[in-house]
C-alpha positions in Angstrom: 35.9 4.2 -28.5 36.0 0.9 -30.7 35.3 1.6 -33.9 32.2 0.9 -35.7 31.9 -2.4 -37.4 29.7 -2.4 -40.8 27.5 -5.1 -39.1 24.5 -3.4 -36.9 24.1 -7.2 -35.5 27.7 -7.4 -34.9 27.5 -3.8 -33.3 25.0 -4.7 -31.3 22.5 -2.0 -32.1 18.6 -1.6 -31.5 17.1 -3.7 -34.5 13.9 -2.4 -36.3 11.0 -1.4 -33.9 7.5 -0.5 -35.2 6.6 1.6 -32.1 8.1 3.3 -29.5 7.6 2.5 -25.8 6.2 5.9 -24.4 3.5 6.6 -21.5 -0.3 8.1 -22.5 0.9 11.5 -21.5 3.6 11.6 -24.0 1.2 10.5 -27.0 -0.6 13.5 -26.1 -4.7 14.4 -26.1 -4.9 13.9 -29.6 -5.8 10.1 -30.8 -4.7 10.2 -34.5 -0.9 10.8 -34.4 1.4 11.1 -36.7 5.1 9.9 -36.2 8.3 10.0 -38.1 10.2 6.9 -37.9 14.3 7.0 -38.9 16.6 4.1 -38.2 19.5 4.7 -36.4 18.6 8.5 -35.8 21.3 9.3 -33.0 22.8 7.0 -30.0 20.8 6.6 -27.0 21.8 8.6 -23.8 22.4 5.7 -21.6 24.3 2.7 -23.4 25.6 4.9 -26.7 24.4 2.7 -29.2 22.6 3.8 -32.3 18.8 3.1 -32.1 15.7 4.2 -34.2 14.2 7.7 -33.3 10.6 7.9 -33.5 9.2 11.8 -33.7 5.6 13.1 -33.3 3.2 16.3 -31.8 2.6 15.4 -28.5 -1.0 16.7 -28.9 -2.9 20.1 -30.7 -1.4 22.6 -28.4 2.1 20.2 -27.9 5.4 20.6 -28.8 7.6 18.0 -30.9 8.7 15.0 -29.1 11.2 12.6 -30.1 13.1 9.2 -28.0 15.6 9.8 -26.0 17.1 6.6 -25.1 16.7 3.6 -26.9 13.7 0.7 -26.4 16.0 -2.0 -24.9 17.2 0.4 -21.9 13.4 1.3 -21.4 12.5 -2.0 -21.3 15.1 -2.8 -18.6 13.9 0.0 -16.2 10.2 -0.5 -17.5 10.2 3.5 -17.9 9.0 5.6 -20.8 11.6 6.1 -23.7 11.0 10.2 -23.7 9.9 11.2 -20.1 12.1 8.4 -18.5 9.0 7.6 -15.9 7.5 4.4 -14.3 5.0 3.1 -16.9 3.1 1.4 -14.1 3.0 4.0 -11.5 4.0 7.3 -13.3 6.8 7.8 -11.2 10.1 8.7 -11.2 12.6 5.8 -11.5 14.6 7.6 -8.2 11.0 7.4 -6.0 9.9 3.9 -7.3 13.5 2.6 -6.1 13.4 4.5 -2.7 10.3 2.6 -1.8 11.0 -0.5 -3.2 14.2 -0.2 -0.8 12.3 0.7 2.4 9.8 -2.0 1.6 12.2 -5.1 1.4 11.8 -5.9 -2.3 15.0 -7.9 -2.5 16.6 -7.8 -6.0 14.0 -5.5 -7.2 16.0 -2.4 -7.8 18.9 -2.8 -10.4 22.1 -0.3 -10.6 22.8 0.1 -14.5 26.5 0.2 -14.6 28.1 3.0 -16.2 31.5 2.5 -17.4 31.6 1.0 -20.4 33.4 -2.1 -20.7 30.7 -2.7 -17.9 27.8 -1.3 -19.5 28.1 -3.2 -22.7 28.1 -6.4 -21.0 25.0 -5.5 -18.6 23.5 -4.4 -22.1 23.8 -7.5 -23.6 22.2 -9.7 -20.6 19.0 -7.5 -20.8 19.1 -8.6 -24.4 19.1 -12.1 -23.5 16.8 -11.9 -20.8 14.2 -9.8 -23.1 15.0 -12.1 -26.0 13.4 -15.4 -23.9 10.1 -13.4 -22.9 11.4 -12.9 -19.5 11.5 -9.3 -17.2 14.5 -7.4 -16.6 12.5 -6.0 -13.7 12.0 -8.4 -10.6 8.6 -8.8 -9.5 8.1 -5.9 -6.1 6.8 -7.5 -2.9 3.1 -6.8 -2.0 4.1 -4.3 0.5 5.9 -2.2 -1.9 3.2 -2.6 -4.7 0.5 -1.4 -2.0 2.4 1.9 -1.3 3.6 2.5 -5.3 -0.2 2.3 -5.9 -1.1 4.7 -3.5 1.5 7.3 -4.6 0.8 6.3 -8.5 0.3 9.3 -11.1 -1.4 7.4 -13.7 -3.8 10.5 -15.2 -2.5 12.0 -18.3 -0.6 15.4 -17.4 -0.2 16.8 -20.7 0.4 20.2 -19.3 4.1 18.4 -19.8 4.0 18.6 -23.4 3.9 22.4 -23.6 6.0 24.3 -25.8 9.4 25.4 -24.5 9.8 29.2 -23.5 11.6 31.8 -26.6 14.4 32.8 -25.6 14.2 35.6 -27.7 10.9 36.8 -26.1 12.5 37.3 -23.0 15.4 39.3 -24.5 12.9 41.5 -26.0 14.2 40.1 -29.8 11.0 38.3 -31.1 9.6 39.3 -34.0 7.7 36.3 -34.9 4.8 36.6 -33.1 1.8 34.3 -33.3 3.7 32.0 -36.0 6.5 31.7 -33.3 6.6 27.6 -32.1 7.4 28.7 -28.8 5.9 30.1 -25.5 5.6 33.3 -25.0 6.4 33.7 -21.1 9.2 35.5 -19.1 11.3 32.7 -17.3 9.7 32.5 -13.2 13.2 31.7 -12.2 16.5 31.2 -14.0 17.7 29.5 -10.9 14.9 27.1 -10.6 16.5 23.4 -10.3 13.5 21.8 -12.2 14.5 23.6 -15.3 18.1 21.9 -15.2 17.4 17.5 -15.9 18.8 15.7 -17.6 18.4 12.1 -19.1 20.8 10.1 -17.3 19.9 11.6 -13.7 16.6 11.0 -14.2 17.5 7.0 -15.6 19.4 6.2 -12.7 17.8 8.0 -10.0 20.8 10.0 -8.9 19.9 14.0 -8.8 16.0 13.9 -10.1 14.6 17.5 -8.8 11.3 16.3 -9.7 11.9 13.1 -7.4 13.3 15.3 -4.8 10.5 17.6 -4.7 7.7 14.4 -4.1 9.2 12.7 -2.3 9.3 16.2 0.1 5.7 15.8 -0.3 5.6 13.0 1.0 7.3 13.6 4.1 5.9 16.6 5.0 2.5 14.9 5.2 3.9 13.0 7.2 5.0 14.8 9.3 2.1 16.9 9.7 0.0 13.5 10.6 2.7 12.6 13.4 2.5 16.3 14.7 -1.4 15.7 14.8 -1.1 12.6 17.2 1.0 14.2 19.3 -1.2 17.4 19.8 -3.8 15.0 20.6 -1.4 12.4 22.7 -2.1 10.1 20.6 0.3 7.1 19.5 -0.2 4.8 16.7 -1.2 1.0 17.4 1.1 -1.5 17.5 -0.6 -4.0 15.3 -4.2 -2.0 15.2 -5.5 -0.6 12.2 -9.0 2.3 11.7 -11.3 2.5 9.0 -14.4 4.3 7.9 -16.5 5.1 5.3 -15.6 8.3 3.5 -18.3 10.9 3.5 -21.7 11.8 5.7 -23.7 9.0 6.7 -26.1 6.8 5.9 -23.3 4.3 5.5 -24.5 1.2 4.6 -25.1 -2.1 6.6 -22.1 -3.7 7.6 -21.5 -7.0 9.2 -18.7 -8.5 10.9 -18.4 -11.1 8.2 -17.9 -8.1 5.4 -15.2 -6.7 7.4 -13.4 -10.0 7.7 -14.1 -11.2 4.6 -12.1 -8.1 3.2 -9.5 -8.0 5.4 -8.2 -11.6 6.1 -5.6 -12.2 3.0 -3.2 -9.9 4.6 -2.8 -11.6 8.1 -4.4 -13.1 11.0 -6.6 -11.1 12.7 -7.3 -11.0 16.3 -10.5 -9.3 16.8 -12.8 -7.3 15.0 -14.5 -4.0 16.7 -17.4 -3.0 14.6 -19.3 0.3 15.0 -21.8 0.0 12.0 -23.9 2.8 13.0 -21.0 5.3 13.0 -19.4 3.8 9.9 -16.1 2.7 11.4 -14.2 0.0 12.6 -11.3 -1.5 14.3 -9.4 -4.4 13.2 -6.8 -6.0 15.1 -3.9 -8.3 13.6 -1.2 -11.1 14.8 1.0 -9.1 13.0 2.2 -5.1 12.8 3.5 -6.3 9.5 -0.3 -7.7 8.8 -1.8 -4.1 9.4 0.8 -2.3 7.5 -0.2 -4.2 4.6 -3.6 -4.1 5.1 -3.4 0.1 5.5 -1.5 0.2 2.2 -3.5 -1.7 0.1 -7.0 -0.8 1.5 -6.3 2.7 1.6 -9.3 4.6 -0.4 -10.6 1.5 -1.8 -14.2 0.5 -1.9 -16.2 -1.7 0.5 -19.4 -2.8 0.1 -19.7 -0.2 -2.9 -18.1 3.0 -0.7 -15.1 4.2 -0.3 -13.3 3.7 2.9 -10.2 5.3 4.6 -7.6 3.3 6.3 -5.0 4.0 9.0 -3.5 3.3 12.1 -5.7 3.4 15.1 -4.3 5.2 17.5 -4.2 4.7 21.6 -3.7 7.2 24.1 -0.1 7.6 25.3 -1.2 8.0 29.3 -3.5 5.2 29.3 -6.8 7.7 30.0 -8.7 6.1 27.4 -11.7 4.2 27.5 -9.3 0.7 27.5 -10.3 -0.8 24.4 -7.5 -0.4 22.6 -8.2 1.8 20.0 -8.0 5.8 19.9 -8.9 7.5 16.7 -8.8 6.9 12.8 -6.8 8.1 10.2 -9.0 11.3 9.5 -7.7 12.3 12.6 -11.3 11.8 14.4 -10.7 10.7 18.0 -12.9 7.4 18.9 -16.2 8.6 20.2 -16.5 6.0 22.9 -13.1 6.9 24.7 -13.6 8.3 28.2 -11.5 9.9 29.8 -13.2 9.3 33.4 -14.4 6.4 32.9 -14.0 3.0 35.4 -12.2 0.6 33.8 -14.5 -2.8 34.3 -13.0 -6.0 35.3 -12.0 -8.4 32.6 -14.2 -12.0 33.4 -13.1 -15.4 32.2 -14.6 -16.9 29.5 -16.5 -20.4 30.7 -14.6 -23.3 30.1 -15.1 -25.8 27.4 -17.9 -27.6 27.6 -19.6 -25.3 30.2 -22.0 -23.6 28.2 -23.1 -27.0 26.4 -26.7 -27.0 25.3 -26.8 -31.0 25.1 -28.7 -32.7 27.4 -28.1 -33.9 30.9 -28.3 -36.6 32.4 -29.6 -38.3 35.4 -27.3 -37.7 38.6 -25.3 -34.7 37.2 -25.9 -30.9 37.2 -24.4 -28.1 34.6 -22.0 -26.1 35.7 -24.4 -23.6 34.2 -27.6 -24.4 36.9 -25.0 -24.4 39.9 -24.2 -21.0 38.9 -27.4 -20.0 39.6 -27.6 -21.5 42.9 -28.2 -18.1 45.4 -24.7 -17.0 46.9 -24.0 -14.4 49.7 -22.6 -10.9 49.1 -19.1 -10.7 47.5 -19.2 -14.4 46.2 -17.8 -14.6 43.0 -19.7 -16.6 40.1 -17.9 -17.2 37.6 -17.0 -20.6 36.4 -13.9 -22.6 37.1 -11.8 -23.8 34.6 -12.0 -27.2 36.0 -15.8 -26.7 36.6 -18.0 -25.9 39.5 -17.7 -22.3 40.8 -15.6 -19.7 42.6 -16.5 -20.0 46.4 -15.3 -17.1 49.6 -14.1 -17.8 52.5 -17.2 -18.8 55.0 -19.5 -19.2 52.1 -21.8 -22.2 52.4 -21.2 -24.8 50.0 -23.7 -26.5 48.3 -24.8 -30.2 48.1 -22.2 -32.0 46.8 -23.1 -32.6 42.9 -20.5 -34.1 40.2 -20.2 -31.2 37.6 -21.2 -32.2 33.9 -18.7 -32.6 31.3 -19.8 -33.3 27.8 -17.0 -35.9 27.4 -18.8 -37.9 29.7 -21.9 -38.4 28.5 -23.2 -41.9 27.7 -24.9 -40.4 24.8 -21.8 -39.2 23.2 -20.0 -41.7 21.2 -16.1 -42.7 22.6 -17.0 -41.8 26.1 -15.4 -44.3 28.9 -19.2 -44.5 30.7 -20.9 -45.3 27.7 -17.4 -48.2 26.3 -18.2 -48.9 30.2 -22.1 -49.8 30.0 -21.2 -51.7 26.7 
């Protein structure tokens, strides 16, 4: 190692910091704390270079805490300088970076080198980039912030801050009792991977037990939701996603409008299937990225004051649904209108522009609208023609011939060719 110079600048160490960079839980439940401050305590775990150590009691009931790494490194993970954890989602740095991998977030997820030729250089960039009020940590795509919300940790856990076991209890060699600083508990297991962390695993993300273990979480609820649908033969939606309100009716009055109005900044939607009375809803996007977002960011937030439960709809895997698209939410309710014996209704066209015109008409021309109406025999179809005029069957009598009424021509309307004509 090079030796050390007498100039800290020169050395490149951690210069003097008034507070340390640690999360609420770490503070402790006591709000008047008292700290120890020492300049250039010890080197930090991660780059090696001296920094200032900060000590306190994490709480009444807490035991002593101290820095482990120094501020520049935390600020260049944006994790906490003792518990090494997200400070904006309470994570784990190995779980933040897993998702922000899955999700896309290009450049978002930085690999600390760890020689140290390598290191020293990477040190000093964060310096620079710190130095001119910028972010060592790139911005995560909305995506990957919608999910990191809804896996935050954010409530103080200062069950954390506990006293370490006595070793000396458990070997039956204890004799201080009550003034003893330390827990008084036989070890649960001695094998127990949660009691062997370290700082540097836990920085870079490489063996984190406590990562491991929620992230198992994680997938074996889902898991058990995928196993659900498939007891039910139920598959998710392509692009479809369910809500509803949380809890026992009455929900409250919900329009159309409300629904879109909450929905539309994360894609375009297609179609909007309200069920106000029943407190649910389906909502239909362009997009299967569109919904994705859209489930991760509205998941147990509040609409119209209540809380409201979002997931993807699901649609029967044989087709013996009621046709509409949608199966059931993501409380694993199945839709209540789905019918498994019902008739599945013929789809009519929509009239064609123009065709259901309110405007007036004029002298010598019929709507396509009263010619509809015009009495047919059995098995004669009325539905309007795109080009106007109706849908006749073979044999059927055809009516006096009558020019069908476009808006576009009438002389009341300005820019038609019959009314530039009578000019």
């Amino acid at each position: 190692m090079a030796s050390i110079k007498r100039d800290d600048v020169k050395q490149k160490w951690e210069g003097d910091t008034e507070f340390p960079l640690v999360c609420e839980t770490c503070l402790g439940d006591n709000p008047y704390v008292r700290m120890t401050k020492e300049a250039f305590g010890k080197k930090c775990q991660i780059c090696e270079n001296p920094f200032t150590v900060f000590a306190w009691q994490a709480g009444t009931k807490g035991r002593l805490k101290r820095v482990e790494i120094c501020r520049n490194c935390a600020q260049a993970k944006n994790v906490c300088q003792v518990c090494i954890y997200d400070l904006q989602y309470g994570l784990p740095v190995h779980v933040r970076d897993k998702v922000l991998r899955e999700s896309g977030s290009a450049g978002a997820v930085m690999a600390p080198p760890q020689s140290m030729a390598n290191r020293a250089w990477y040190t000093a960039q964060q310096e620079r980039i710190l130095a001119q009020n910028g972010t060592a940590q790139a911005t995560p795509n909305a995506l990957a912030h919608a999910k990191l919300s809804d896996m935050a940790r954010m409530e103080p856990r200062y069950e954390r801050n506990l006293a370490k076991l006595c070793s000396f209890f458990a070997k039956g060699e204890c004799d201080r009792g009550s003034k003893c600083p330390f827990r008084h508990e036989m070890p649960k297991d001695r094998n127990d991977p949660m009691s062997q962390q370290n700082t540097k695993d836990r920085f870079y993300g490489t063996n984190d037990p406590v990562a491991k273990k929620i992230i198992g979480k994680q997938k074996r609820r889902e898991h058990i939701e995928k196993m659900k649908d498939e007891s039910n033969d139920y598959e998710k939606a392509t692009s479809t996603l369910y809500w509803r309100y949380a809890g026992q009716g009455p929900y409250p009055p919900t329009t159309e409008a409300d629904v879109r109005d909450a929905f539309y900044a994360f894609g375009e939607i297609v179609a909007v299937r309200l069920q106000a009375d029943k407190g649910q809803c389906f909502v239909e996007y362009s997009q299967p990225e569109a919904a994705e977002l859209a489930i991760a960011s509205m998941h147990r937030k509040t609409l119209l004051e209540r809380q409201i439960q979002v997931n993807w709809a699901r649609a029967p895997k044989r087709g013996d649904g009621d046709g509409n698209g949608g199966g059931g939410g993501g409380d694993g309710e199945s839709n209540s209108n789905s019918n498994t014996n019902s008739v599945p209704q013929p789809v009519r066209p929509a009239a064609p522009p123009g065709g259901m015109s309110m405007a007036p008409v004029p002298k010598g021309l019929v709507s396509v609208v009263k010619a509809s109406n015009v009495p047919r025999p059995a098995g004669v179809s009325s539905v309007p023609r795109p080009g106007g005029g109706v849908i006749r069957g073979a044999g059927a009598k055809r009516p006096p011939s009558q020019k069908p009424y476009y808006p576009s021509t009438n002389p009341e309307r300005l820019g038609s060719k019959t009314a530039a004509n009578q000019d």
